[in-house]
Backbone bond lengths (Angstrom), bond angles and torsions (degrees), N, CA, C in turn:
res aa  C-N    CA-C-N  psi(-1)  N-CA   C-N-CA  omega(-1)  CA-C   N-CA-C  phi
1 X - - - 1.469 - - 1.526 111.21 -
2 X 1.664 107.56 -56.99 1.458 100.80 150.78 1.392 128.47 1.65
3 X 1.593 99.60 -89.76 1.799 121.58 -160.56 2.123 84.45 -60.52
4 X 1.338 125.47 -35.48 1.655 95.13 -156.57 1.069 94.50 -89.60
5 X 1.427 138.17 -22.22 1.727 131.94 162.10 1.510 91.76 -48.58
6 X 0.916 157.45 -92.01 1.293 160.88 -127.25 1.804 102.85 -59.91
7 X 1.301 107.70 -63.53 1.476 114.94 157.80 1.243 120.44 -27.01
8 X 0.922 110.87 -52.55 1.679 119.32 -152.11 1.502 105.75 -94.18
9 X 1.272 122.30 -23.31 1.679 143.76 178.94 1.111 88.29 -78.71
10 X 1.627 146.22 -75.92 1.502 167.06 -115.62 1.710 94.81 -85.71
11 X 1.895 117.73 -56.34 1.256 133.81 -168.65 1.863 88.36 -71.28
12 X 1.052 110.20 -59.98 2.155 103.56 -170.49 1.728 101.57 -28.96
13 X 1.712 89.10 -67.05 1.410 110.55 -165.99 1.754 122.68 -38.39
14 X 1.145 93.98 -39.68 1.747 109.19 -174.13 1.411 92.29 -89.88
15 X 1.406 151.57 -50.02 1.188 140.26 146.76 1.875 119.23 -20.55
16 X 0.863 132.89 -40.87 1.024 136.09 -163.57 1.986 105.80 -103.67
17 X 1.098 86.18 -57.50 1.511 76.63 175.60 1.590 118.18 -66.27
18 X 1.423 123.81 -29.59 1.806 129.09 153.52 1.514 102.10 -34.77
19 X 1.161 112.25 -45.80 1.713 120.58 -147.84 1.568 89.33 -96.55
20 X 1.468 150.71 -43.76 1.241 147.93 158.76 1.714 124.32 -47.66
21 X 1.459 100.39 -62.77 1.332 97.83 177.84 1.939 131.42 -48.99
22 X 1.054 125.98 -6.64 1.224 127.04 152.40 1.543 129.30 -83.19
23 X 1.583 105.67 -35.50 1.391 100.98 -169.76 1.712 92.35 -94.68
24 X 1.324 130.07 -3.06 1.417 106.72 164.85 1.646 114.47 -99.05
25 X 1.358 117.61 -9.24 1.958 123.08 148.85 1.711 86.05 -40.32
26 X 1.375 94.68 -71.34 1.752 102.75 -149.79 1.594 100.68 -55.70
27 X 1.381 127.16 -33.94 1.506 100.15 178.67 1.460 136.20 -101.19
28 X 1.809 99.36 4.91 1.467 123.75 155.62 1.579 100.41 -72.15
29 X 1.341 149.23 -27.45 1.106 140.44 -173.08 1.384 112.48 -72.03
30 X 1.613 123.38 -43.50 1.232 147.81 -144.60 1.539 101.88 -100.90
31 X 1.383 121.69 -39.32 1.215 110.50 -164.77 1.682 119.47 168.83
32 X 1.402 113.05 160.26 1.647 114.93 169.12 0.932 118.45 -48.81
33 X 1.510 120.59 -64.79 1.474 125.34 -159.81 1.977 114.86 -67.55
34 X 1.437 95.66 -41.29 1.007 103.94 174.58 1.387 125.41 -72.21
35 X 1.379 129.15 -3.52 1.374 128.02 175.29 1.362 112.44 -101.20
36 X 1.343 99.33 -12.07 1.754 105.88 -173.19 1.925 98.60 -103.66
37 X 1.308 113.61 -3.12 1.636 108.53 167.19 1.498 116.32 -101.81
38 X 1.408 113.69 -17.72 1.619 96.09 -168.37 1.689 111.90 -91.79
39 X 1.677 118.87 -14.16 1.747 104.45 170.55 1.534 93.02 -83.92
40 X 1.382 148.61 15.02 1.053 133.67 142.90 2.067 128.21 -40.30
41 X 1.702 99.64 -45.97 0.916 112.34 169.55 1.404 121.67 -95.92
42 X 1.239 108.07 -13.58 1.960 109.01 167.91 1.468 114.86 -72.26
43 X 1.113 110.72 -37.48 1.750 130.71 172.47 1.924 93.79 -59.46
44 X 1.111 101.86 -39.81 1.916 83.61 -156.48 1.878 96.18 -91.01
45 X 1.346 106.04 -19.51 1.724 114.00 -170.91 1.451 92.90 -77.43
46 X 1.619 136.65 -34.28 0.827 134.28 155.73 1.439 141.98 -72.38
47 X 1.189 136.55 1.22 1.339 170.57 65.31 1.399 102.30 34.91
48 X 1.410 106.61 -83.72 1.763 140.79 177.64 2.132 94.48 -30.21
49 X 1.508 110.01 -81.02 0.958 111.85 -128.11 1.703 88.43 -86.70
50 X 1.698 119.88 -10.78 1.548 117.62 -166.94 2.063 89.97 -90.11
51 X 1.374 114.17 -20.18 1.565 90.94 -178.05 1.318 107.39 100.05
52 X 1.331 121.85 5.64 1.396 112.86 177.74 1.564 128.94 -93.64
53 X 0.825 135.23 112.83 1.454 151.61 -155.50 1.871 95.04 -108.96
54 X 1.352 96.02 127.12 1.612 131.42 -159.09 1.490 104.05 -111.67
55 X 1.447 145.36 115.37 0.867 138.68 170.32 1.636 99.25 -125.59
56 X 1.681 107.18 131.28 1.332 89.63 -159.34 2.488 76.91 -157.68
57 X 1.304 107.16 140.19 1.711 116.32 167.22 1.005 109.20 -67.07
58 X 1.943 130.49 76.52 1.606 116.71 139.14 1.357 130.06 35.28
59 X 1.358 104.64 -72.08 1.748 140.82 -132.45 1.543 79.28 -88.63
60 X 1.619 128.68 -61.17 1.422 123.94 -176.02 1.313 135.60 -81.47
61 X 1.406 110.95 5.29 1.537 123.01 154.11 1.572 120.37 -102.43
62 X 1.062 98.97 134.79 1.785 105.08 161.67 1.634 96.21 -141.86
63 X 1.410 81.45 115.78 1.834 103.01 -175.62 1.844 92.26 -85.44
64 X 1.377 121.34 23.48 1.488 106.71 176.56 1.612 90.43 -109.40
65 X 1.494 129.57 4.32 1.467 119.47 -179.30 1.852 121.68 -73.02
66 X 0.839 105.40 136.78 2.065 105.97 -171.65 1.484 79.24 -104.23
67 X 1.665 96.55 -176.80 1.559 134.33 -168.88 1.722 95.10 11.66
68 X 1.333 113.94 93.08 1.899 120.23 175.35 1.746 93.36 -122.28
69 X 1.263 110.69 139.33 1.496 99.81 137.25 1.013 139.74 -130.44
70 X 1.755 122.18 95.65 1.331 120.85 -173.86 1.391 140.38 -57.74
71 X 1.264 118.02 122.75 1.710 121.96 -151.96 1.647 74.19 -121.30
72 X 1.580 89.53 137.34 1.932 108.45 174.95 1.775 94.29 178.84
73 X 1.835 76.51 144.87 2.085 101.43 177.54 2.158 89.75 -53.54
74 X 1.821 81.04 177.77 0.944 81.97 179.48 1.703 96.64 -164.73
75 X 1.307 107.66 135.86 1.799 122.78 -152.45 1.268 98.15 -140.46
76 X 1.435 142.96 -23.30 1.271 119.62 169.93 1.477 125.87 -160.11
77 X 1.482 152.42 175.48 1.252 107.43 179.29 1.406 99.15 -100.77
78 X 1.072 127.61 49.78 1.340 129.75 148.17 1.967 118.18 -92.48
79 X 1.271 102.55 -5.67 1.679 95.61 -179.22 1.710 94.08 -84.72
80 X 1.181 125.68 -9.27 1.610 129.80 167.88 1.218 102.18 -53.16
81 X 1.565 127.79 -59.61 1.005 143.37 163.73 1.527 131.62 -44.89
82 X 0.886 119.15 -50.63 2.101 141.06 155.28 1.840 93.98 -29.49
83 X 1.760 102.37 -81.44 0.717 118.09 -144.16 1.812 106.06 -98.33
84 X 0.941 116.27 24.73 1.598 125.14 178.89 1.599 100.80 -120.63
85 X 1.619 91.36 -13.88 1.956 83.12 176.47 1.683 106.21 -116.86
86 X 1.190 99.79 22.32 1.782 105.02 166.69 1.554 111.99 -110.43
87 X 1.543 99.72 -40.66 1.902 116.85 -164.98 1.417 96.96 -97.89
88 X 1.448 108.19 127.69 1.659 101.36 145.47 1.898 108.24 -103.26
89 X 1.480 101.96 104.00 1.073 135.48 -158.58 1.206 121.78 -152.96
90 X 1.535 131.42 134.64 1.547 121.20 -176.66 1.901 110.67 -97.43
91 X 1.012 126.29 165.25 1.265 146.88 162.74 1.539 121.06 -47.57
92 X 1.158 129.10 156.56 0.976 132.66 148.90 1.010 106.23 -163.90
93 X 1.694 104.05 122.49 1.248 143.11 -162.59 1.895 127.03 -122.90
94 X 1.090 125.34 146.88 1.574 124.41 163.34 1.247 105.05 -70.96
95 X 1.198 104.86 140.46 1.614 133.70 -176.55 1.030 124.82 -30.18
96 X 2.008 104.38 -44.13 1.490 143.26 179.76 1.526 116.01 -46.57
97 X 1.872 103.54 -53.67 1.086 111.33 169.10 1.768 130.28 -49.63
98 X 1.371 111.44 -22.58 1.675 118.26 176.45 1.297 103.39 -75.16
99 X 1.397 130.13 -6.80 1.712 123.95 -146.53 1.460 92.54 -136.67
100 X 1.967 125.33 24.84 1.398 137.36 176.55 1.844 100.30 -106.94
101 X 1.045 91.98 67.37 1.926 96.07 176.75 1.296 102.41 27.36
102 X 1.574 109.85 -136.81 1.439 111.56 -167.45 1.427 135.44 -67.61
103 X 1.767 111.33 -26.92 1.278 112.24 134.07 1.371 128.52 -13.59
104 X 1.500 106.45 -89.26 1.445 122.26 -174.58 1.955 115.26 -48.99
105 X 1.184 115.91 -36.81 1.494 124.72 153.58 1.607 99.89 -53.33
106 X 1.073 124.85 -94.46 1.366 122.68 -154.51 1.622 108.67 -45.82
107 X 1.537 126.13 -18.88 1.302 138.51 -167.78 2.082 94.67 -84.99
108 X 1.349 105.22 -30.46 1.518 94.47 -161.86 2.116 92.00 -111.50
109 X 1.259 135.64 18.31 1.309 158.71 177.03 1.594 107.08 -100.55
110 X 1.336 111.10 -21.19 1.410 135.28 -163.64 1.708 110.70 -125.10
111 X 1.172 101.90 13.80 1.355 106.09 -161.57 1.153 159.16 13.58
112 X 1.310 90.95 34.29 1.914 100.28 156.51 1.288 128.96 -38.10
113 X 1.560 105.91 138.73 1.670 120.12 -163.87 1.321 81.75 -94.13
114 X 1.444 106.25 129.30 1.721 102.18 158.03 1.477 128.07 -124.97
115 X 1.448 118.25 136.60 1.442 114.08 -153.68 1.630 103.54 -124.41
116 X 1.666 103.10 130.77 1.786 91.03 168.67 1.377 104.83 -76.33
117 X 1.415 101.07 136.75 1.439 99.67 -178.95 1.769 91.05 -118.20
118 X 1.309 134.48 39.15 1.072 138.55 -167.46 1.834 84.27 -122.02
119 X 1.574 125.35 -51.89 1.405 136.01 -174.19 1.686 119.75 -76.83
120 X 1.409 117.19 76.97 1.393 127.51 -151.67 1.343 103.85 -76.34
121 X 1.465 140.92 -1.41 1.650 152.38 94.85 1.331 116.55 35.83
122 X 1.859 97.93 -76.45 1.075 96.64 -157.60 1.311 107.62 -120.05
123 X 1.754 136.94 33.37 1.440 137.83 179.64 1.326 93.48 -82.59
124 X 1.498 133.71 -25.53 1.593 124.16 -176.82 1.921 102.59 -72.32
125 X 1.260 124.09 -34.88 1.279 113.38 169.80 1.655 118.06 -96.87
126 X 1.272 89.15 -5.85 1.853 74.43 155.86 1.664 117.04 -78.65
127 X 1.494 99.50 -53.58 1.766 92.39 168.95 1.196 127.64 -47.17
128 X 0.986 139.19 -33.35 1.291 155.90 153.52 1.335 117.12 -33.73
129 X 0.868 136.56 -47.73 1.573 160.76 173.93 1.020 122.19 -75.64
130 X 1.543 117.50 -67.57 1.304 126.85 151.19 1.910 117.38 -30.01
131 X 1.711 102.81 -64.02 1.636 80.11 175.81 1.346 128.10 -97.35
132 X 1.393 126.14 15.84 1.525 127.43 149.05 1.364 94.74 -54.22
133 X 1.506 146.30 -79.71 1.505 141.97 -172.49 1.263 106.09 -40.73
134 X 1.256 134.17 -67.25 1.385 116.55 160.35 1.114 138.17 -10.96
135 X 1.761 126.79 -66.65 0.669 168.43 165.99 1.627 120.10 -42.87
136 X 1.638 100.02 -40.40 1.344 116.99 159.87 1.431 128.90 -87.64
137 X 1.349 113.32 -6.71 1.559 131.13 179.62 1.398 125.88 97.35
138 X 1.623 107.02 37.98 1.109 118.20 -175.18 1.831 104.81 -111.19
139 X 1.333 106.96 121.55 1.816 120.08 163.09 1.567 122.34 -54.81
140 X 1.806 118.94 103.51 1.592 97.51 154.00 0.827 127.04 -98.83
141 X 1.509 119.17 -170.88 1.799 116.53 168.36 1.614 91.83 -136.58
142 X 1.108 111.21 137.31 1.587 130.01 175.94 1.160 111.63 -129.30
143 X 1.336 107.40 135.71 2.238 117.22 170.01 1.305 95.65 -110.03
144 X 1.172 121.83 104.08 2.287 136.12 -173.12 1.727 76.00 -74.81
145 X 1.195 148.75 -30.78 1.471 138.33 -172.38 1.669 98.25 -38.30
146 X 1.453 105.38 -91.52 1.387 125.65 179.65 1.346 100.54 118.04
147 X 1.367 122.48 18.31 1.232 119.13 170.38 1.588 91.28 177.39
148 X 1.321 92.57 174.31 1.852 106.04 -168.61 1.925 108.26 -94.73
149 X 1.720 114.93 152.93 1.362 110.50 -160.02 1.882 70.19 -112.70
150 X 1.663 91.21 -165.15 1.376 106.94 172.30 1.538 134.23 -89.36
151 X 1.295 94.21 -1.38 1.828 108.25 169.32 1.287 91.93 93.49
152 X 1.457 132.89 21.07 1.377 115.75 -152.78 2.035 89.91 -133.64
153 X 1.188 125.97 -25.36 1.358 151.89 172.25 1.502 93.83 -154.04
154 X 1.955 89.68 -157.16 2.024 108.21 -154.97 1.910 96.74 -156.68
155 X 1.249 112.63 126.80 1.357 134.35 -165.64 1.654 102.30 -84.32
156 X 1.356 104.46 143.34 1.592 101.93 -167.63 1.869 118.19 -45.67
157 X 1.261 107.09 130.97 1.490 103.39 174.56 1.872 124.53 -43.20
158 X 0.493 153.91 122.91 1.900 147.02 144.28 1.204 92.56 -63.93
159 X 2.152 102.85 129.16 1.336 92.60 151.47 0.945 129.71 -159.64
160 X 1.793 108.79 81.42 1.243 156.24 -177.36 1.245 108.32 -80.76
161 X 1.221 122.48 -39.58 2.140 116.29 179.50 1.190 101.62 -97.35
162 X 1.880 136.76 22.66 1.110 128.32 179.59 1.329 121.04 -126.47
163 X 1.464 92.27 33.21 1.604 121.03 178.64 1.428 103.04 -79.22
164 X 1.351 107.25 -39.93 1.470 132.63 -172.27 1.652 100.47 -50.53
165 X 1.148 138.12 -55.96 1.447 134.18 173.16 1.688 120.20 -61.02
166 X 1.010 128.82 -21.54 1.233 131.17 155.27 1.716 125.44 -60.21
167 X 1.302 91.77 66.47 2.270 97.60 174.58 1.582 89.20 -95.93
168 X 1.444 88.24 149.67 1.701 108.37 162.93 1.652 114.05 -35.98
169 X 1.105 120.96 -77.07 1.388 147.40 -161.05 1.655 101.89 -73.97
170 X 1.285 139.90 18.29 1.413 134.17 -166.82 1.455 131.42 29.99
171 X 1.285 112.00 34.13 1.679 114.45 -151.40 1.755 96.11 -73.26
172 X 1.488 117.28 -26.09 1.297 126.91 -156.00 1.433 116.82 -97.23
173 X 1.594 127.50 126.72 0.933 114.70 -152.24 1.575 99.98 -112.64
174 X 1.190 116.06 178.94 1.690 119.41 169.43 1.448 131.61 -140.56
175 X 1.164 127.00 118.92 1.436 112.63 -176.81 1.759 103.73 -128.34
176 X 1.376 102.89 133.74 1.704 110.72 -176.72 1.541 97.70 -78.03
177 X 1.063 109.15 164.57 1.660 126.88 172.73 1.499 94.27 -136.59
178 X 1.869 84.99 154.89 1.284 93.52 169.86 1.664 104.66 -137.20
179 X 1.311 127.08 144.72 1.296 122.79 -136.74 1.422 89.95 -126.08
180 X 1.399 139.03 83.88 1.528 124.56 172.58 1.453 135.47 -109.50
181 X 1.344 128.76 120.28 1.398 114.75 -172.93 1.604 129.85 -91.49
182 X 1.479 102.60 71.94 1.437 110.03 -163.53 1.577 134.18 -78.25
183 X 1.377 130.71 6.85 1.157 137.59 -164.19 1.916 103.35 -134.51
184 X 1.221 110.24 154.07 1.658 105.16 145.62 1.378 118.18 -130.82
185 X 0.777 147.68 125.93 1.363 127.77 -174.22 1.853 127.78 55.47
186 X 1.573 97.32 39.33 1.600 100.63 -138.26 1.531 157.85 27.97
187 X 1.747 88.56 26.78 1.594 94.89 164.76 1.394 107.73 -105.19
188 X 1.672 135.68 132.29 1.244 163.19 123.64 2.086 84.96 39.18
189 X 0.933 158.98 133.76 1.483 156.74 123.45 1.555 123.17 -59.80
190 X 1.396 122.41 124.92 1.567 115.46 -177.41 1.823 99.24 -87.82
191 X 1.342 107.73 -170.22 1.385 118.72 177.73 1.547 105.59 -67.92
192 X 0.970 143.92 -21.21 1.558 122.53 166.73 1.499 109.13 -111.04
193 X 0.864 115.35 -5.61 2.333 97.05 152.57 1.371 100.17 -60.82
194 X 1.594 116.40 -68.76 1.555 134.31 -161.83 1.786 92.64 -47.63
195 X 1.134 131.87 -27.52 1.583 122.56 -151.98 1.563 90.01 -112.68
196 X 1.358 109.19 -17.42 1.654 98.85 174.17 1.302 119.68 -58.57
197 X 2.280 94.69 -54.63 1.546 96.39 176.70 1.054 122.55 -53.63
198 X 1.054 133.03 -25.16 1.892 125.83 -149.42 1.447 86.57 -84.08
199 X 1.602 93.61 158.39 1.708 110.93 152.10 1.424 129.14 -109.91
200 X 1.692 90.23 104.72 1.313 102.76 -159.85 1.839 115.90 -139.72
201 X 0.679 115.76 146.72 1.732 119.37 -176.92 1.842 103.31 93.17
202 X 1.729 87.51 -124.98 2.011 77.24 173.63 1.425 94.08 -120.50
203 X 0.837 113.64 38.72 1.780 119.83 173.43 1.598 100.91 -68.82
204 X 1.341 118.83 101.62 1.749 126.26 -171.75 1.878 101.17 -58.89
205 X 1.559 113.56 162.17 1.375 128.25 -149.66 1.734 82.30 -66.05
206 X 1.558 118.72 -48.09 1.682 113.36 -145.06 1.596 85.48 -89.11
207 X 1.201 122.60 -19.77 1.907 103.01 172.58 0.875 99.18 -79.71
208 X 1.979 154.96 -19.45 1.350 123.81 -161.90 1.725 80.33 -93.20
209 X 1.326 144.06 -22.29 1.314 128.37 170.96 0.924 139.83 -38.60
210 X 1.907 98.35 -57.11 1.347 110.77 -177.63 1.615 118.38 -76.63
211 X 1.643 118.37 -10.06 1.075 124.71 178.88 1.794 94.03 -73.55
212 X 1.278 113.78 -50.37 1.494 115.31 -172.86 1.664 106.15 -30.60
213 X 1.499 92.00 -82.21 1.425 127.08 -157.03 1.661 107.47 -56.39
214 X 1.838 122.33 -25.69 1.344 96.10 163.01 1.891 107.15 -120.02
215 X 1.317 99.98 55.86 1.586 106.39 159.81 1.529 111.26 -65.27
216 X 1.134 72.66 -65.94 2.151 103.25 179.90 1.403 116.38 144.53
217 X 1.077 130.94 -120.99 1.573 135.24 -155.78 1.624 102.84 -102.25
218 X 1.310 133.03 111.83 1.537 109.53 -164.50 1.806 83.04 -120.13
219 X 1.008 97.63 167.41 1.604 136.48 -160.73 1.639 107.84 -121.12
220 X 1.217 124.24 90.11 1.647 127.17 178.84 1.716 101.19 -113.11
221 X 1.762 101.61 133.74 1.377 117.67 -178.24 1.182 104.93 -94.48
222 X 1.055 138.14 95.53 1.804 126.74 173.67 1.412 115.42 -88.83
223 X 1.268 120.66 119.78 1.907 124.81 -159.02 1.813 86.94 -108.53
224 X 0.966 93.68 126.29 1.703 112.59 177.72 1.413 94.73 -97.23
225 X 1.610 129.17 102.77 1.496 121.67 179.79 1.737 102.44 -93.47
226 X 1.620 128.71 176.81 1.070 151.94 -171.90 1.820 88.19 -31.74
227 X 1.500 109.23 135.81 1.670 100.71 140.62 1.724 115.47 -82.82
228 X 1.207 109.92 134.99 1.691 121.11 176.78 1.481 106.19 -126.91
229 X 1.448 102.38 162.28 1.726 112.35 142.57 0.979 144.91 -130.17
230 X 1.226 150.19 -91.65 1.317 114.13 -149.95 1.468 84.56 -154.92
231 X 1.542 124.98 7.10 1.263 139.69 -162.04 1.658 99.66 -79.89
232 X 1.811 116.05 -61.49 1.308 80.29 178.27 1.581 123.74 -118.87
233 X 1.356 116.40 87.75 1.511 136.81 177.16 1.478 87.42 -150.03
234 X 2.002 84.59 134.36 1.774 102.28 169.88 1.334 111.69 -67.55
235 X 1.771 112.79 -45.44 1.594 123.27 176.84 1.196 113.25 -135.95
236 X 1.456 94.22 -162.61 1.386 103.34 178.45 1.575 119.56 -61.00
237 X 1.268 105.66 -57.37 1.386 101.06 179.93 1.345 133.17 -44.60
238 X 1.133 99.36 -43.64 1.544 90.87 169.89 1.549 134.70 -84.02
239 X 1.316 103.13 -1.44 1.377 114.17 161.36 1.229 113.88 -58.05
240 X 1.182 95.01 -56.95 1.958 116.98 175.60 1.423 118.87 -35.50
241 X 1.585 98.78 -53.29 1.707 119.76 168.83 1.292 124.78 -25.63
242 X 1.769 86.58 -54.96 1.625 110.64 -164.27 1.408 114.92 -87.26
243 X 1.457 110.96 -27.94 1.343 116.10 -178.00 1.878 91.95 -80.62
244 X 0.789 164.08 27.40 1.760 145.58 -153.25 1.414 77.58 -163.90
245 X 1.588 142.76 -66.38 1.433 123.45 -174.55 1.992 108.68 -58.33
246 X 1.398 122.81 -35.04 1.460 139.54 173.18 1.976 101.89 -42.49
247 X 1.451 87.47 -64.31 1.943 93.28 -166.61 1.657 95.13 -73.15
248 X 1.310 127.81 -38.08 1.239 99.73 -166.64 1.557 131.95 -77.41
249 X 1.887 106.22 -25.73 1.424 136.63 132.59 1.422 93.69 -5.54
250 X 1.859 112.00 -95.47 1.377 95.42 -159.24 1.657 130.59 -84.66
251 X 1.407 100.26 8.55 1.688 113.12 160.30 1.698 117.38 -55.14
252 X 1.394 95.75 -54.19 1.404 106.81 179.78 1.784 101.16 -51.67
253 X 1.109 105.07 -61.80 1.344 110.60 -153.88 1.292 124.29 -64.88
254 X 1.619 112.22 -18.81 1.279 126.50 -178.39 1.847 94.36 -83.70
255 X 1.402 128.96 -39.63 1.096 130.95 -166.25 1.582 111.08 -93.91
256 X 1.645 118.59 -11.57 1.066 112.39 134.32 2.065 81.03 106.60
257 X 1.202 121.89 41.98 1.559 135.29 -150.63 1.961 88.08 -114.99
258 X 0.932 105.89 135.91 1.837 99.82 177.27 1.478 89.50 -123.01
């Protein structure tokens, strides 16, 4: 049953992205607004057809907020997915990720910022960049990880691209996420379901997929913590601190961890 869920997910998917990839050419051609609304609905059509069920507090999002930068763990490339169909917000990603075949196309069609974070050069003009867009009323999403944990805890923050929230004038706001994969099929998941899904170790991008996609129906908690700024942290680092003790707080708590 597995392998024909997997089939049958695999055929939507390639259907849909055939059926996307022109009209998001066509609305990167046309314009701002319009390139930043249509993976709104590729994120949720994809959502739709993988089975993933989103439980997430109303009350702590307002998708009408400009210049945010969302800091959240990160366990699979399905929280791209989670969280690309909650935020209209862009990516920020390693370089690596543009250079993952059709993935990496559909990742830079969608406009993901991508940064060497290998070239320590140029993180002062990526921040830079990063919070002029900010600054101008543009949403990111950042994983300070720099790589994916086991869904099970969250790997020390980096926080080198979170220079970028520090403007003079506080215009820029921040909200942590917390990214949890708590259900399968709506039963509760222990530490090795949760560590199956993730992509993690040297488990390659399309095996931690296909492990995803024929689990079955998975269940992700997304914890919308406080919006803050930048008012009280001296730097970066300790922003970092606070955001990584914040997500893991509500990791535990969704998974039920004392």
């Amino acid at each position: 049953m597995s392998i024909l869920r997997l089939v049958f997910i695999l055929i939507f998917l390639l259907l849909i992205i055939a059926f996307s990839i022109p009209i998001q050419i066509f609305c990167n051609i046309i314009g701002f607004k319009l390139k930043r609304i249509y993976p709104l609905y590729f994120y949720q059509m994809i959502k739709i057809v993988t089975g993933i069920n989103i439980n997430f507090n109303t009350t702590r999002l307002n998708k009408k907020n400009m210049g945010v930068l969302y800091i959240a763990n990160h366990v699979s490339w399905f929280d791209i997915i989670c969280l690309g169909t909650l935020l209209n917000a862009r990516f920020i990603a390693k370089k690596e990720v543009s250079q993952m075949g059709i993935f990496g196309f559909l990742a830079m069609l969608s406009n993901t910022f991508f940064i060497d974070n290998e070239n320590k050069n140029k993180i002062v003009e990526y921040n830079y960049l990063i919070q002029k867009k900010l600054k101008a009323g543009e949403n990111f999403i950042i994983f300070p990880e720099g790589t994916t944990s086991d869904g099970n805890g969250i790997k020390n923050f980096k926080s080198s691209m979170l220079e970028c929230a520090f403007d003079n004038n506080n215009e820029i706001k921040i909200q942590p996420i917390s990214i949890c994969y708590s259900k399968l099929n709506n039963i509760p998941m222990g530490i090795y379901l949760r560590r199956n899904i993730a992509w993690v170790g040297d488990t390659s991008m399309v095996a931690a997929m296909a492990n995803f996609l024929r689990s079955g129906r998975i269940t992700v908690d997304i914890i919308f913590h406080d919006l803050m700024s930048v008012n009280n942290f001296k730097n970066r680092k300790e922003l970092a601190a606070h955001c990584e003790k914040q997500i893991l707080s509500g990791l535990n708590q969704s998974i039920k961890v004392n």
